[in-house]
Biopython code that builds the backbone (N, CA, C, O; Angstrom):
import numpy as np
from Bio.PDB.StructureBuilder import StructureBuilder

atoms = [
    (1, "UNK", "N", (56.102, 86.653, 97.639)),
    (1, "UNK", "CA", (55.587, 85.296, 97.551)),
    (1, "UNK", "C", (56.089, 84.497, 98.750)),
    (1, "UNK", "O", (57.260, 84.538, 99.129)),
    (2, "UNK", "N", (55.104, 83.747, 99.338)),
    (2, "UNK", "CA", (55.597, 82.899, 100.292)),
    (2, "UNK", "C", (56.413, 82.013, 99.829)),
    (2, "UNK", "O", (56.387, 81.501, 98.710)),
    (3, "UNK", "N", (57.572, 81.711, 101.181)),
    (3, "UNK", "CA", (58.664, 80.859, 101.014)),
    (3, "UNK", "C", (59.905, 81.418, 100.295)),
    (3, "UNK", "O", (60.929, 80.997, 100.832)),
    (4, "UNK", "N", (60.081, 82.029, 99.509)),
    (4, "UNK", "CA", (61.091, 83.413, 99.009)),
    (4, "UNK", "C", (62.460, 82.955, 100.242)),
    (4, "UNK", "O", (62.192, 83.007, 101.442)),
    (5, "UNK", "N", (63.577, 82.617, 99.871)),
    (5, "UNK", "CA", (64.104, 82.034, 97.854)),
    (5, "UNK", "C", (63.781, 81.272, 97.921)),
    (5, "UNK", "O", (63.639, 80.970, 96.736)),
    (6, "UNK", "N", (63.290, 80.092, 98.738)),
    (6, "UNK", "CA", (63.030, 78.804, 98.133)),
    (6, "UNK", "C", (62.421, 78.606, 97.056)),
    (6, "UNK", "O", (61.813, 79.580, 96.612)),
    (7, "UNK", "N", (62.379, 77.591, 96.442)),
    (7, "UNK", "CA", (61.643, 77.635, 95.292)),
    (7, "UNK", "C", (60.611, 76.593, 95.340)),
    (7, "UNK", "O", (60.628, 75.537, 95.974)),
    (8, "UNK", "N", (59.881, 76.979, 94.711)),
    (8, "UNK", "CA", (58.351, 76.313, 94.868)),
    (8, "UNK", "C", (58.330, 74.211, 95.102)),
    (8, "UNK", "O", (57.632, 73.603, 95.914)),
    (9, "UNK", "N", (59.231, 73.650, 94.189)),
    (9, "UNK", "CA", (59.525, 72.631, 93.999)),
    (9, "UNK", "C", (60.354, 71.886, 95.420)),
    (9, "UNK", "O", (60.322, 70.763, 95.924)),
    (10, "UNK", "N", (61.099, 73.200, 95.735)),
    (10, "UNK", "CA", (62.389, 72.718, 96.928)),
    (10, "UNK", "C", (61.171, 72.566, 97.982)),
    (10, "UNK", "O", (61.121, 71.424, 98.438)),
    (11, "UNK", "N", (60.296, 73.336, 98.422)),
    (11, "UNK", "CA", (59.362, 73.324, 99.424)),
    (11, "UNK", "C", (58.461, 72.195, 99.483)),
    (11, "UNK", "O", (57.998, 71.830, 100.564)),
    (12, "UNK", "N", (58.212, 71.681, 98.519)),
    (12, "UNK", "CA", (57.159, 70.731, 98.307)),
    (12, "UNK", "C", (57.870, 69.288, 98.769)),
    (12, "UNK", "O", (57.174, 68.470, 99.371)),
    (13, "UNK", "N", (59.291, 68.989, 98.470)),
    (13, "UNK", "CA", (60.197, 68.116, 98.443)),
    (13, "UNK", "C", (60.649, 68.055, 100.078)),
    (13, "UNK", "O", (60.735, 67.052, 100.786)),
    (14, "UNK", "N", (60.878, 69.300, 100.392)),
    (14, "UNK", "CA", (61.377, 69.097, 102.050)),
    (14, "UNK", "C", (60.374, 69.003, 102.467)),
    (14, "UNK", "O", (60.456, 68.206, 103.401)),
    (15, "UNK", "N", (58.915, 69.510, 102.300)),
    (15, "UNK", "CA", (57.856, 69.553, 103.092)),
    (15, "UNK", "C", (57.456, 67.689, 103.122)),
    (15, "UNK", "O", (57.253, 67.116, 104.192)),
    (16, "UNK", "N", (57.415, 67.109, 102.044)),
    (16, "UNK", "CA", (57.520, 65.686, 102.153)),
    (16, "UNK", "C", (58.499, 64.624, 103.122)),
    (16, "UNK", "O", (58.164, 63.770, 103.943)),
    (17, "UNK", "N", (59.999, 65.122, 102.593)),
    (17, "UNK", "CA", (60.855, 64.315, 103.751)),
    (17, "UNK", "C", (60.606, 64.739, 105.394)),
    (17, "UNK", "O", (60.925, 64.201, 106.455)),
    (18, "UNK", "N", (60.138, 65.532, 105.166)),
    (18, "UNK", "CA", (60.018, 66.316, 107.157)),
    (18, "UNK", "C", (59.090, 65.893, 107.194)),
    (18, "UNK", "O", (59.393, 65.038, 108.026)),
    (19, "UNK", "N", (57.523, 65.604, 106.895)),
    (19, "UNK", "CA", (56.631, 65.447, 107.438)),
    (19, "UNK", "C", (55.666, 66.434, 107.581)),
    (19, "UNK", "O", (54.585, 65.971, 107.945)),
    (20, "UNK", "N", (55.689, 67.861, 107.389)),
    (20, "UNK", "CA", (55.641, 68.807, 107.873)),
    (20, "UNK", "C", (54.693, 69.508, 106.486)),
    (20, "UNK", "O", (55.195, 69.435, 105.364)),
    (21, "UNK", "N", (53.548, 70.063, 106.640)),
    (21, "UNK", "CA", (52.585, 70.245, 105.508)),
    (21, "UNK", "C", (52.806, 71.261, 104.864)),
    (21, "UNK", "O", (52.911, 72.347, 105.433)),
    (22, "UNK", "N", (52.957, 71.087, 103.171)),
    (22, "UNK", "CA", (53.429, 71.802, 101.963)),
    (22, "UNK", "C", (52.895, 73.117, 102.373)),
    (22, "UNK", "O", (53.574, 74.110, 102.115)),
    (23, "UNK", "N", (51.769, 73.246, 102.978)),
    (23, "UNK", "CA", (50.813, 74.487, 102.954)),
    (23, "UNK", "C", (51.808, 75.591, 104.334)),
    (23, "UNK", "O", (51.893, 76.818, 104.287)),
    (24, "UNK", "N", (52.358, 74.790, 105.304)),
    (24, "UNK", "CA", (52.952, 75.120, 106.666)),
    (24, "UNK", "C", (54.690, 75.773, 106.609)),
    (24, "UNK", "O", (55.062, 76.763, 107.239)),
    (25, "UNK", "N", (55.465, 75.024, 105.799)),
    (25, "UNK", "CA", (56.529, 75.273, 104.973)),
    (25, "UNK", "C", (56.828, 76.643, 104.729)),
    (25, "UNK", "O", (57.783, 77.183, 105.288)),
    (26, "UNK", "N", (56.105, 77.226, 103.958)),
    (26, "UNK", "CA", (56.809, 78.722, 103.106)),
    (26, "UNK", "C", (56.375, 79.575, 104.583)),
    (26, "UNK", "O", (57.025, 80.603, 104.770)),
    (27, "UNK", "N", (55.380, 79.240, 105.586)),
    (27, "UNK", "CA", (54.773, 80.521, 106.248)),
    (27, "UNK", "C", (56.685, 80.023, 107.469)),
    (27, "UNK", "O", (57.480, 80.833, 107.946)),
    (28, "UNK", "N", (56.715, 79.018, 107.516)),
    (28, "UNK", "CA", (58.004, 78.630, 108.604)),
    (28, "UNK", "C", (59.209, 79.209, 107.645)),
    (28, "UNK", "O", (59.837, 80.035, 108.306)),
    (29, "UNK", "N", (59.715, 79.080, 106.417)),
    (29, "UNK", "CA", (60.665, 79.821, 105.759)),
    (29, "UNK", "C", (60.671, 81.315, 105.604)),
    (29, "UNK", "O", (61.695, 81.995, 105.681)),
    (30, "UNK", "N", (59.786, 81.660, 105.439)),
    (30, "UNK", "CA", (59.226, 83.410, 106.005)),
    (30, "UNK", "C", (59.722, 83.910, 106.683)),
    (30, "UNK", "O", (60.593, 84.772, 106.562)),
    (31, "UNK", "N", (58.949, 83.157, 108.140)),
    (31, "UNK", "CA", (59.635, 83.226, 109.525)),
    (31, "UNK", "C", (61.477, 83.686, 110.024)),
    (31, "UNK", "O", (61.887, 84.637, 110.690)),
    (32, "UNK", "N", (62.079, 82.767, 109.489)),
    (32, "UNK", "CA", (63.273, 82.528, 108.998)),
    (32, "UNK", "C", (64.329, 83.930, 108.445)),
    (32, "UNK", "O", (65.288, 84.629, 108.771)),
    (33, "UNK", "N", (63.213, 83.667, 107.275)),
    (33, "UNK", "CA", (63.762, 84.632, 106.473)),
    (33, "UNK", "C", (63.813, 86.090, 106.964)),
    (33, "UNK", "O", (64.716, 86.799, 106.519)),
    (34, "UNK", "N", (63.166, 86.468, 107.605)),
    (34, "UNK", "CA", (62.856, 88.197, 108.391)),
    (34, "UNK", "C", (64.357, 87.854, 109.402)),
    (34, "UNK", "O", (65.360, 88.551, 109.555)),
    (35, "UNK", "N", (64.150, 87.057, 109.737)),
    (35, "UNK", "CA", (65.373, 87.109, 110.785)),
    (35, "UNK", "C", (66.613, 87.261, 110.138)),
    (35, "UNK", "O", (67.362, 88.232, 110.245)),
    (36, "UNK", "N", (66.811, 86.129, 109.379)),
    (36, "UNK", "CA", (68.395, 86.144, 108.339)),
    (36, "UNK", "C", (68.292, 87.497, 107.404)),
    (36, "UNK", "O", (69.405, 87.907, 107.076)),
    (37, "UNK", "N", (67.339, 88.166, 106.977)),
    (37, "UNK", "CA", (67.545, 89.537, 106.261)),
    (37, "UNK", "C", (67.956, 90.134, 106.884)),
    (37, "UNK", "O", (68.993, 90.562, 106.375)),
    (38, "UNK", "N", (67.746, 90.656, 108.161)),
    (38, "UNK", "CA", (67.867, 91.504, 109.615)),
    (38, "UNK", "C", (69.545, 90.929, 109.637)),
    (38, "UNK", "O", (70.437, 91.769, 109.758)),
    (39, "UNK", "N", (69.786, 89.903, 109.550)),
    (39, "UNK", "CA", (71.435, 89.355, 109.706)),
    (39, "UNK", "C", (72.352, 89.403, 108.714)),
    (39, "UNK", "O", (73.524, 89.051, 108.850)),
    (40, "UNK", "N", (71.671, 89.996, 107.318)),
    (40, "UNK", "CA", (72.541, 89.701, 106.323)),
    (40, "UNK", "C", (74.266, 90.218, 106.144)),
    (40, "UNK", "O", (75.272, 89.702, 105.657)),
    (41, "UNK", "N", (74.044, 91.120, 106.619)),
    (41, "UNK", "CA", (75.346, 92.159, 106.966)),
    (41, "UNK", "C", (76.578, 91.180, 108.206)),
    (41, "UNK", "O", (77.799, 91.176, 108.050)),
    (42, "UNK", "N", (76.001, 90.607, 109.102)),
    (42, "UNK", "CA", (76.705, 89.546, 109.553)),
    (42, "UNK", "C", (77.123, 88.558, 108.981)),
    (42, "UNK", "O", (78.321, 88.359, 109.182)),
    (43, "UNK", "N", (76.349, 87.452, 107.989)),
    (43, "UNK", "CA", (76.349, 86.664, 107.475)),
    (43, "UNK", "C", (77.507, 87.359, 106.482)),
    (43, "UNK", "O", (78.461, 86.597, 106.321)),
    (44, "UNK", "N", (77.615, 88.460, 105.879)),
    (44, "UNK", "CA", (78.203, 88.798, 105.141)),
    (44, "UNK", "C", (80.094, 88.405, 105.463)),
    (44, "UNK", "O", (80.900, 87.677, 104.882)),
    (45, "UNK", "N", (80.190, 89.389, 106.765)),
    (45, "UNK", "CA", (81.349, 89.195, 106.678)),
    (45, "UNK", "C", (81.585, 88.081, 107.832)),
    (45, "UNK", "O", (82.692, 88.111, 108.369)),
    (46, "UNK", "N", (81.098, 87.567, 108.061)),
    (46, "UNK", "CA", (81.194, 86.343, 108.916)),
    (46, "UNK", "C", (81.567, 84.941, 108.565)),
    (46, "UNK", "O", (82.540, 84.406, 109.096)),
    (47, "UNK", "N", (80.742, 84.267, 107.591)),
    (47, "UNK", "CA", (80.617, 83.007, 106.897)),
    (47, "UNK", "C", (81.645, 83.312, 105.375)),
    (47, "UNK", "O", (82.324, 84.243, 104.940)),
    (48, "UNK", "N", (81.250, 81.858, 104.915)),
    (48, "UNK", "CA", (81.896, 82.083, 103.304)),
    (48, "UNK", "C", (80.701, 82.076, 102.637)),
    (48, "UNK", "O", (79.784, 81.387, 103.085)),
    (49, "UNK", "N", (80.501, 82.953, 101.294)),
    (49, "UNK", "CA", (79.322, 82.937, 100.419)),
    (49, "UNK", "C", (79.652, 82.190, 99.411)),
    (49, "UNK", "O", (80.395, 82.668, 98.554)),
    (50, "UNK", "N", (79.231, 81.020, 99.307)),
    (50, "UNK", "CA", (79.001, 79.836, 98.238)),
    (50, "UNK", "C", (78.880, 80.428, 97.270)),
    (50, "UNK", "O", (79.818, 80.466, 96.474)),
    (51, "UNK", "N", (77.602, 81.135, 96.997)),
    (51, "UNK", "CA", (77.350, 81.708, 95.727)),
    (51, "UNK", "C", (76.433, 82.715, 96.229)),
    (51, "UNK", "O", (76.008, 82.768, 97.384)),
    (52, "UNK", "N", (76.107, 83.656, 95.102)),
    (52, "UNK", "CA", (75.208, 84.968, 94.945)),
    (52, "UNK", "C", (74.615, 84.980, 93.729)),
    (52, "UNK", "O", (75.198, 84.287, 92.894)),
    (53, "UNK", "N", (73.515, 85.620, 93.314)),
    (53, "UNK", "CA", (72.805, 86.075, 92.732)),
    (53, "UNK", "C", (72.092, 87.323, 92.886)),
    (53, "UNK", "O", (72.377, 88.036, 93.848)),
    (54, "UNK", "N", (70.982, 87.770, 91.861)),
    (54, "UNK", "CA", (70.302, 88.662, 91.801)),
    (54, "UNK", "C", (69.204, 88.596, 93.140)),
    (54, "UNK", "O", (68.791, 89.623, 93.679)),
    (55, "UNK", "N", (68.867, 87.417, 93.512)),
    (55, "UNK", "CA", (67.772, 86.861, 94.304)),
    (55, "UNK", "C", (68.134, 86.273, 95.778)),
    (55, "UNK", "O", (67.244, 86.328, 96.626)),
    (56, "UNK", "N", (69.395, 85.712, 96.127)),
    (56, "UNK", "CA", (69.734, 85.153, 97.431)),
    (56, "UNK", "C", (71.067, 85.482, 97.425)),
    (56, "UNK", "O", (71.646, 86.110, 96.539)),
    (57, "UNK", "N", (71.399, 85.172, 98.139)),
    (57, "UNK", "CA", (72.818, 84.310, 98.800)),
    (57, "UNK", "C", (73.159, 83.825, 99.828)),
    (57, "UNK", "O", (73.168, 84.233, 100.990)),
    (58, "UNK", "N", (73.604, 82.420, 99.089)),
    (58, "UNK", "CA", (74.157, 81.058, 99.981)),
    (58, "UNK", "C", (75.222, 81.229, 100.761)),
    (58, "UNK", "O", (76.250, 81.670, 100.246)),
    (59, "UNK", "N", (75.186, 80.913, 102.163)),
    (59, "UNK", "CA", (76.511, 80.856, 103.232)),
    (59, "UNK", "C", (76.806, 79.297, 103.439)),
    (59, "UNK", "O", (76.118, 78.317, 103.154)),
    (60, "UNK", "N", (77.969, 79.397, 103.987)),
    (60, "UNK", "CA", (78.271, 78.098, 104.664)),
    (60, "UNK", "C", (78.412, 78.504, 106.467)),
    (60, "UNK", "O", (79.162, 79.348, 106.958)),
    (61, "UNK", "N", (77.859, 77.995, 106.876)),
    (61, "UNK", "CA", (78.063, 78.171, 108.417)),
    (61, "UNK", "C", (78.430, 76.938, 109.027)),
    (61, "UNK", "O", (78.682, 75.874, 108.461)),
    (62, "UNK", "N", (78.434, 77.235, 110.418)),
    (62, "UNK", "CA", (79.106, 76.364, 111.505)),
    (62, "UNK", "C", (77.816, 75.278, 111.934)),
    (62, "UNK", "O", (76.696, 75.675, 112.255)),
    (63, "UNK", "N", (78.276, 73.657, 111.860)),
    (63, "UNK", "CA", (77.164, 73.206, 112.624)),
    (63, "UNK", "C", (76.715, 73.218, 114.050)),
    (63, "UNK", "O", (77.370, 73.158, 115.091)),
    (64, "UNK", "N", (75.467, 73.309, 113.836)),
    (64, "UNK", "CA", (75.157, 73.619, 115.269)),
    (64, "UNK", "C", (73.912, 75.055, 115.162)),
    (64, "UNK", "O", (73.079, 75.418, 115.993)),
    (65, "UNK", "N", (74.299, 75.707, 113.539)),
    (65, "UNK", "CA", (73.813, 76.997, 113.838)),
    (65, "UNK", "C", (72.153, 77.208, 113.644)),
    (65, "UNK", "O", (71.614, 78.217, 114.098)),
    (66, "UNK", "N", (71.600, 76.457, 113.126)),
    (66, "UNK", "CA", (70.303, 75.776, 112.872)),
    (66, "UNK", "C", (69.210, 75.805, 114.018)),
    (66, "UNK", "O", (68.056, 76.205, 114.175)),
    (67, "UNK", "N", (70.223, 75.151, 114.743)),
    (67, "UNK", "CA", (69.260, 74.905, 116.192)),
    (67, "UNK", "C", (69.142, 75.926, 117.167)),
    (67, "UNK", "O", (68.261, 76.160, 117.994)),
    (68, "UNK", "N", (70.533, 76.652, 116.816)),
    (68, "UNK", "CA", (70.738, 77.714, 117.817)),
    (68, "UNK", "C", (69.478, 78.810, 117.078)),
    (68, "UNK", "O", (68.791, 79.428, 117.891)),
    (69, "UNK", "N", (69.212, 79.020, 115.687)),
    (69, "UNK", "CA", (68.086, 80.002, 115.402)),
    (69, "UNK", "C", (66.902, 79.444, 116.000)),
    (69, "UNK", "O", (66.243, 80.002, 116.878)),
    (70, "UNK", "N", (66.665, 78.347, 115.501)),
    (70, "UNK", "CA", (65.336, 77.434, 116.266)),
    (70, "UNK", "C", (65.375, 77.991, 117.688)),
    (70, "UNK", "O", (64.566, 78.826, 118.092)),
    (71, "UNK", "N", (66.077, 77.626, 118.210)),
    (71, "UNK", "CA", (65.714, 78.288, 119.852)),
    (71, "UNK", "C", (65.276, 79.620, 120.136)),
    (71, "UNK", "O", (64.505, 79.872, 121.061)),
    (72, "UNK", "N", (65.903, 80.753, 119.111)),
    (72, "UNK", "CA", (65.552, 81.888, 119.320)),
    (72, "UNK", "C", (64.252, 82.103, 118.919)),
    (72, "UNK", "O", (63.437, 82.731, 119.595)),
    (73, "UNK", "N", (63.957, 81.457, 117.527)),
    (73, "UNK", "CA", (62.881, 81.768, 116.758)),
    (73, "UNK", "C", (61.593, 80.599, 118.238)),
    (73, "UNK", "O", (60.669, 80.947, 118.973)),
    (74, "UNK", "N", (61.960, 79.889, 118.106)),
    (74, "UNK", "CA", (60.971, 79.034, 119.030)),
    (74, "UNK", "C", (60.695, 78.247, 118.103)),
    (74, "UNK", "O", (59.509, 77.931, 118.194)),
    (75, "UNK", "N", (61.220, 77.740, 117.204)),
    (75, "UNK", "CA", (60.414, 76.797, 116.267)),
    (75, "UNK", "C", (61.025, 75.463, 116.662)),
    (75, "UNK", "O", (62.219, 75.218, 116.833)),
    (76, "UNK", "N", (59.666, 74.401, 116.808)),
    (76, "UNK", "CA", (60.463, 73.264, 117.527)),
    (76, "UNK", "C", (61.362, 72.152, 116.226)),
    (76, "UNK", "O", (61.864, 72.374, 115.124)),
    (77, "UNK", "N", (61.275, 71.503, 116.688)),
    (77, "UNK", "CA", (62.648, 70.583, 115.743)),
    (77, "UNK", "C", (62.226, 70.246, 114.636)),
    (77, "UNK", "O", (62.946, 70.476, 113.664)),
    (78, "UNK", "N", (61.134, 69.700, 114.475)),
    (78, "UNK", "CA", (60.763, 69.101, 113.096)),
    (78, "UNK", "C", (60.339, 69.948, 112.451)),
    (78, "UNK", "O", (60.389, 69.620, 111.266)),
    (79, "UNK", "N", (59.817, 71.170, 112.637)),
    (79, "UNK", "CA", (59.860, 71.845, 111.679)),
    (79, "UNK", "C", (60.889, 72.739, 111.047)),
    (79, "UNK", "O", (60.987, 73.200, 109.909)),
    (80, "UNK", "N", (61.875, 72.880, 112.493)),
    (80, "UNK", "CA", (63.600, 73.730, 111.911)),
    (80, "UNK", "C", (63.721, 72.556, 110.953)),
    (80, "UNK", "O", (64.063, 72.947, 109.837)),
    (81, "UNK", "N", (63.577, 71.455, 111.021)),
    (81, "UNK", "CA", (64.268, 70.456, 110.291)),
    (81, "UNK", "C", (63.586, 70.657, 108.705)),
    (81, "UNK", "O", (64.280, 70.787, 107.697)),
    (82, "UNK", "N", (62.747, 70.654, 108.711)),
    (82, "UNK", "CA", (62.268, 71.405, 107.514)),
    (82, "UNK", "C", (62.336, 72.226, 106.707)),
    (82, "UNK", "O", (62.234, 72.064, 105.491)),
    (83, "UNK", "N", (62.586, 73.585, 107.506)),
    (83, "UNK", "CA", (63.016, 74.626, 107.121)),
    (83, "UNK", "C", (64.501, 74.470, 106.481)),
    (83, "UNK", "O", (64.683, 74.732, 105.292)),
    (84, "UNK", "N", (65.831, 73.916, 107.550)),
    (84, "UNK", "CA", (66.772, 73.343, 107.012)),
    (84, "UNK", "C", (67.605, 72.797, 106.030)),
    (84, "UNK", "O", (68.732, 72.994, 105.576)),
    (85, "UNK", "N", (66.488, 71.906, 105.829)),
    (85, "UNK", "CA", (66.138, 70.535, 104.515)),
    (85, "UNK", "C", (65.997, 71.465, 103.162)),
    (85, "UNK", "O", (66.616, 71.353, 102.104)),
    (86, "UNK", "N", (64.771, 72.621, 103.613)),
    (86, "UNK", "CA", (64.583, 73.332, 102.217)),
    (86, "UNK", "C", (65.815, 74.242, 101.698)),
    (86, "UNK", "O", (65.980, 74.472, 100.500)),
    (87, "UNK", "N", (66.522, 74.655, 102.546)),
    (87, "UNK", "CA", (67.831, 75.629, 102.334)),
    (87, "UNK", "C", (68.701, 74.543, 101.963)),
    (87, "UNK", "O", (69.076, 74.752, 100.810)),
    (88, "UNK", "N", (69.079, 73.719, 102.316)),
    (88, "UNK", "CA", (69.747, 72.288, 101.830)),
    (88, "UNK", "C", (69.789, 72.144, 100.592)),
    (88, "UNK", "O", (70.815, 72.480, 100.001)),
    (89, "UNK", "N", (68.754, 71.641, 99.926)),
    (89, "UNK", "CA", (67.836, 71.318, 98.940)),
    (89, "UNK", "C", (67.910, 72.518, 97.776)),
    (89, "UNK", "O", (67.999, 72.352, 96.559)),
    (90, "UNK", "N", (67.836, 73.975, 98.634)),
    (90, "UNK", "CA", (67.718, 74.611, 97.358)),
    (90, "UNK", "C", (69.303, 75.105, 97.126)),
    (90, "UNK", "O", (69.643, 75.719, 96.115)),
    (91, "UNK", "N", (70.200, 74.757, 98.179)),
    (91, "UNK", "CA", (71.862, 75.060, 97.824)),
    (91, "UNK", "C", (71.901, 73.984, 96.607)),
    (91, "UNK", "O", (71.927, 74.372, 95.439)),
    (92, "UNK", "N", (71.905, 72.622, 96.953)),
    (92, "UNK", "CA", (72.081, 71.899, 96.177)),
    (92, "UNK", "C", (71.710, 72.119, 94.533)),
    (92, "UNK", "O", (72.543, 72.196, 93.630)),
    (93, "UNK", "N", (70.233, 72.199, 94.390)),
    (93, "UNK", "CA", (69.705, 72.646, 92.932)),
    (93, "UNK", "C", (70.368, 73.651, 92.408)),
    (93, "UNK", "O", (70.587, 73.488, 91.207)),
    (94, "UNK", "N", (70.923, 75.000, 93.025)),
    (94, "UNK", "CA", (71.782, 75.625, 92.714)),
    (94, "UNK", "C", (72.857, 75.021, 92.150)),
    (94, "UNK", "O", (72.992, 75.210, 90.941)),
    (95, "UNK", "N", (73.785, 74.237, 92.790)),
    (95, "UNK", "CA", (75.201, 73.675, 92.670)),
    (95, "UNK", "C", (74.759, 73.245, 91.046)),
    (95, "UNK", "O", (75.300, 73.755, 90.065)),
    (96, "UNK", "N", (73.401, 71.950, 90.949)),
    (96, "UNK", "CA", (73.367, 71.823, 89.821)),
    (96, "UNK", "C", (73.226, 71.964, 88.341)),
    (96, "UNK", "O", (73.466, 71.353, 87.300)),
    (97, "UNK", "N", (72.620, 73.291, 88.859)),
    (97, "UNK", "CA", (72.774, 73.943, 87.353)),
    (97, "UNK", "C", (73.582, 75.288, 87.114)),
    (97, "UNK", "O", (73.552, 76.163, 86.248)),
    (98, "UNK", "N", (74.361, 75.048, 88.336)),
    (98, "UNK", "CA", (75.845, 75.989, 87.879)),
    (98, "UNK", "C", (77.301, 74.904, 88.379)),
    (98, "UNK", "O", (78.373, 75.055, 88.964)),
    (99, "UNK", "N", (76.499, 73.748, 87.704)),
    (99, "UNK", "CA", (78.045, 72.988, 87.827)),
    (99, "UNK", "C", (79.031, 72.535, 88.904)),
    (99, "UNK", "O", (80.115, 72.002, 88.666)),
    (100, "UNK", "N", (78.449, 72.854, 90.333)),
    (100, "UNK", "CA", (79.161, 72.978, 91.636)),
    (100, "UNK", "C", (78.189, 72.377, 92.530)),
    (100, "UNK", "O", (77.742, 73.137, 93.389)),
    (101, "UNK", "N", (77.715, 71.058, 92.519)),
    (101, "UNK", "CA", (77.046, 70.148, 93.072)),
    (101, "UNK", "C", (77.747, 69.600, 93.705)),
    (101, "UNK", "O", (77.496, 69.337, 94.881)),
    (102, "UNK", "N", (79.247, 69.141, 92.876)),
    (102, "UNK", "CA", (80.193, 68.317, 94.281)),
    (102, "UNK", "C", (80.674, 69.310, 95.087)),
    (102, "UNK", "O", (80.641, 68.917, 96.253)),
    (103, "UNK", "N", (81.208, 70.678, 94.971)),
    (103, "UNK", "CA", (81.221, 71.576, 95.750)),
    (103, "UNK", "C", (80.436, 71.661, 96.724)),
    (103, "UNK", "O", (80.909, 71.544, 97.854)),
    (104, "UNK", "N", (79.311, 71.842, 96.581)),
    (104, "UNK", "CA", (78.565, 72.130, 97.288)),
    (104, "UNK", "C", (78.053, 71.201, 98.489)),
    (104, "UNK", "O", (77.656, 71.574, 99.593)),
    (105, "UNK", "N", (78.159, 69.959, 98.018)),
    (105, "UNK", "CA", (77.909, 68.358, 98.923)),
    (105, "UNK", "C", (79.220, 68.509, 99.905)),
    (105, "UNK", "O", (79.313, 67.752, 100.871)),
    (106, "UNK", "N", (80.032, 69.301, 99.698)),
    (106, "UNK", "CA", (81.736, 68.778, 100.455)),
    (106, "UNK", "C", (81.439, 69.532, 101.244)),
    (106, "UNK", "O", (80.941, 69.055, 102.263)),
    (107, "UNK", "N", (81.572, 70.832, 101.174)),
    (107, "UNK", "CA", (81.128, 72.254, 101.971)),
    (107, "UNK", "C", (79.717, 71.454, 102.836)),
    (107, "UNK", "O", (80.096, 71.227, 103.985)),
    (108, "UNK", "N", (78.872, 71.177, 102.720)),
    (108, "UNK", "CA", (77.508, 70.259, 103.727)),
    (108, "UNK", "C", (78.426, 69.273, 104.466)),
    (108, "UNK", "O", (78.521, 69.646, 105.635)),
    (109, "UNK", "N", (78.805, 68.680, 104.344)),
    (109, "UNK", "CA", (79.569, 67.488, 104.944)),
    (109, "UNK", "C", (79.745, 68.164, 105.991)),
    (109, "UNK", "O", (78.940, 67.769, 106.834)),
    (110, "UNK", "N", (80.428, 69.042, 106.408)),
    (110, "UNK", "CA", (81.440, 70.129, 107.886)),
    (110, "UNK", "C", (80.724, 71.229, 107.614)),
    (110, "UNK", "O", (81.357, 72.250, 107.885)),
    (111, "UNK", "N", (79.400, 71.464, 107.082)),
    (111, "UNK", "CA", (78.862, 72.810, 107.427)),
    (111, "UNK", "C", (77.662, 73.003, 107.425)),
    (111, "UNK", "O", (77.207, 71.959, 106.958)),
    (112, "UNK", "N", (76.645, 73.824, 107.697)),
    (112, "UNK", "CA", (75.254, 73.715, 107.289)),
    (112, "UNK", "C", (74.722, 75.027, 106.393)),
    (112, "UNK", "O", (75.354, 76.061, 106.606)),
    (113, "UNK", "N", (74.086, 75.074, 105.821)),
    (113, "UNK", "CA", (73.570, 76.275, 104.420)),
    (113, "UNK", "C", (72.592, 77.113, 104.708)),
    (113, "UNK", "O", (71.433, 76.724, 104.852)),
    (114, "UNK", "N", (73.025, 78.587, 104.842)),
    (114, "UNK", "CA", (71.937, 79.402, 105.194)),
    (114, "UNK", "C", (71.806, 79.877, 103.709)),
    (114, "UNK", "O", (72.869, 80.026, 103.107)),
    (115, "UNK", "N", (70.707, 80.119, 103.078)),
    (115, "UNK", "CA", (70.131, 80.950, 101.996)),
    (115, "UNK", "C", (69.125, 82.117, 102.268)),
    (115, "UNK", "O", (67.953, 81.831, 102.515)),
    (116, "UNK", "N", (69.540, 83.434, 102.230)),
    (116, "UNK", "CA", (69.315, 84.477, 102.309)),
    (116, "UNK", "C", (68.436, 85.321, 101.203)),
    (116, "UNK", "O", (69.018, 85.850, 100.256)),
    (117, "UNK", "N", (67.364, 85.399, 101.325)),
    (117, "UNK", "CA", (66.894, 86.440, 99.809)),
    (117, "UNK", "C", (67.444, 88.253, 100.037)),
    (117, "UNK", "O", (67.572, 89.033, 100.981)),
    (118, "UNK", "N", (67.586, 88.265, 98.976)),
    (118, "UNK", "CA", (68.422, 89.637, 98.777)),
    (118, "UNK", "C", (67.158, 90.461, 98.473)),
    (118, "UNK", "O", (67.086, 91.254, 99.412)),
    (119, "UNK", "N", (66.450, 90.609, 97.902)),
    (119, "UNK", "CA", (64.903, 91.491, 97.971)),
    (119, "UNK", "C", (65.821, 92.906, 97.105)),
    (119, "UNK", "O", (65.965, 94.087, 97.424)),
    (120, "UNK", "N", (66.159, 92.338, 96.266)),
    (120, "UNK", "CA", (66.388, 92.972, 95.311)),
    (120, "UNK", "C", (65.286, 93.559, 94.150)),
    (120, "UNK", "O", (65.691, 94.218, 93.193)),
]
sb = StructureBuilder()
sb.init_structure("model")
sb.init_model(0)
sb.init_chain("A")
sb.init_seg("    ")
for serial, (resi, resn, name, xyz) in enumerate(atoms, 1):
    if name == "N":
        sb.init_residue(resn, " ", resi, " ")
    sb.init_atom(name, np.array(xyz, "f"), 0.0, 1.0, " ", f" {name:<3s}", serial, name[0])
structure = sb.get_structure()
């Protein structure tokens, strides 16, 4: 399914604050996503994993690291910003229904959130 992990709701929500069209979203998180699967094994022992599941897992990374994929990927700003927003967005909804929302807001403050699907 397009957009995978995001979730259908998180996409619709960042696709609104960015500007950037609901329909345009999951094919730019896609994008994304082939790359960070290809990285997961880095991400692994590299970053800290917020949380895991059957379906993703959340990192905390260094700011800055966002833009540095954008450049590789070529995707220009407002739509990394999008893409971003939705990994943001879906750390957060996480936090909230496993109780670790302020966790999760503190860790954003000094870091930025990669979410990874596990293709389990």
């Amino acid at each position: 399914m397009a957009g995978e992990p995001i979730e259908g709701q998180i996409l619709l929500l960042a696709a609104a604050k960015s500007s950037v069209t609901p329909t345009q979203l999951p094919d730019l998180v896609d994008i994304v996503q082939k790359r960070l699967a290809k990285e997961r094994e880095r991400y692994r022992r590299r970053y800290e994993r917020l949380y895991e599941d059957d379906d993703l897992e959340a990192f905390a990374v260094e700011t800055g690291h966002w833009a540095e994929l954008g450049d590789e990927l070529g995707i220009d700003d407002r739509d990394l910003s999008a893409v971003e927003r939705a990994h943001e967005e879906q750390l957060l909804r996480i936090g909230r229904r496993t109780d670790r929302e302020d966790e999760f807001e503190t860790a954003l403050e000094i870091r930025e959130p990669v979410v990874i699907g596990t293709d389990r």
